[in-house]
C-alpha positions in Angstrom: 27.6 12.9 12.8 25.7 16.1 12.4 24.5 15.9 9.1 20.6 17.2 8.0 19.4 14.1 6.3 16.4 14.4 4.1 15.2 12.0 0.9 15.7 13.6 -2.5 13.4 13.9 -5.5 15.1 14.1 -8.8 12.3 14.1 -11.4 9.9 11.4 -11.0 13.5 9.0 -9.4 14.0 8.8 -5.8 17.7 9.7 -4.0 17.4 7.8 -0.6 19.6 10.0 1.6 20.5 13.6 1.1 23.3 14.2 3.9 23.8 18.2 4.3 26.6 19.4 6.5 28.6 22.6 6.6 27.4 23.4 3.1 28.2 20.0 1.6 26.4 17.4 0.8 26.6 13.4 0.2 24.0 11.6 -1.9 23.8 7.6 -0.7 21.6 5.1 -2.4 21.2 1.9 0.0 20.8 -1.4 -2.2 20.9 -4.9 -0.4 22.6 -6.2 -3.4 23.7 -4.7 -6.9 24.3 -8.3 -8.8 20.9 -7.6 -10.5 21.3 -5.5 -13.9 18.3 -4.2 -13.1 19.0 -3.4 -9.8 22.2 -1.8 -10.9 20.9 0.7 -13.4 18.6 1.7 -10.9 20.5 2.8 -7.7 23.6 4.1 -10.4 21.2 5.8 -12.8 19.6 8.3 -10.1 22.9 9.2 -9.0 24.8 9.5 -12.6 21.4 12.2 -13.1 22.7 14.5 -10.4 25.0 17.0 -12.2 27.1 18.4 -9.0 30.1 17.2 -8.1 29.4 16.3 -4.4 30.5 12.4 -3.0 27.9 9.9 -3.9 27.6 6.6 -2.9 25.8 2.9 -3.2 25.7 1.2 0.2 25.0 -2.6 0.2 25.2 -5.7 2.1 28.0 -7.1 0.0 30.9 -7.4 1.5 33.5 -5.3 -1.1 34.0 -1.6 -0.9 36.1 1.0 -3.0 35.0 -0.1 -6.2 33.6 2.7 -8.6 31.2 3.4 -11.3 31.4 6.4 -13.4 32.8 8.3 -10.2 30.1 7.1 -7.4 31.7 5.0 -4.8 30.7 1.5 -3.5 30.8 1.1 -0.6 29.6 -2.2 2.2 27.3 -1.1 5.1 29.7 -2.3 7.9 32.5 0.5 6.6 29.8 2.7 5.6 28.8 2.9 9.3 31.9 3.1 11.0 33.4 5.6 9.0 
């Protein structure tokens, strides 16, 4: 789709997927599931540290999407990649 893809660093926390195109960006976090608190708070807490307001986005295997926390979009893999 001819975006730059890299992985982020913010602080010592991981951003899987830095998408750069056309001087925007999408951050995407890839989870296989999010029922886990644990789980959870990680994949939402490295995004809810990012302080631009660019799209961000958990992608999981669970088959819901459109759903959002604190502004950061869930979204299933299947829609994810063929959007």
């Amino acid at each position: 789709r001819g975006y730059k893809v890299q992985v982020g660093i913010l602080g010592d926390k991981e951003i899987d997927f830095i998408a750069e195109k056309e001087g925007e960006k999408l951050y995407v976090q890839v989870a296989l599931s999010i029922n886990n608190p644990e789980t959870l708070e990680r994949e939402f807490g490295n995004l809810k540290n990012i302080r631009d307001n660019y799209p961000k986005k958990v992608v999981t295997l669970e088959a819901f999407s459109g759903n959002t926390v604190e502004g950061i979009e869930i979204q299933d893999l299947r829609s994810f990649l063929l959007a």
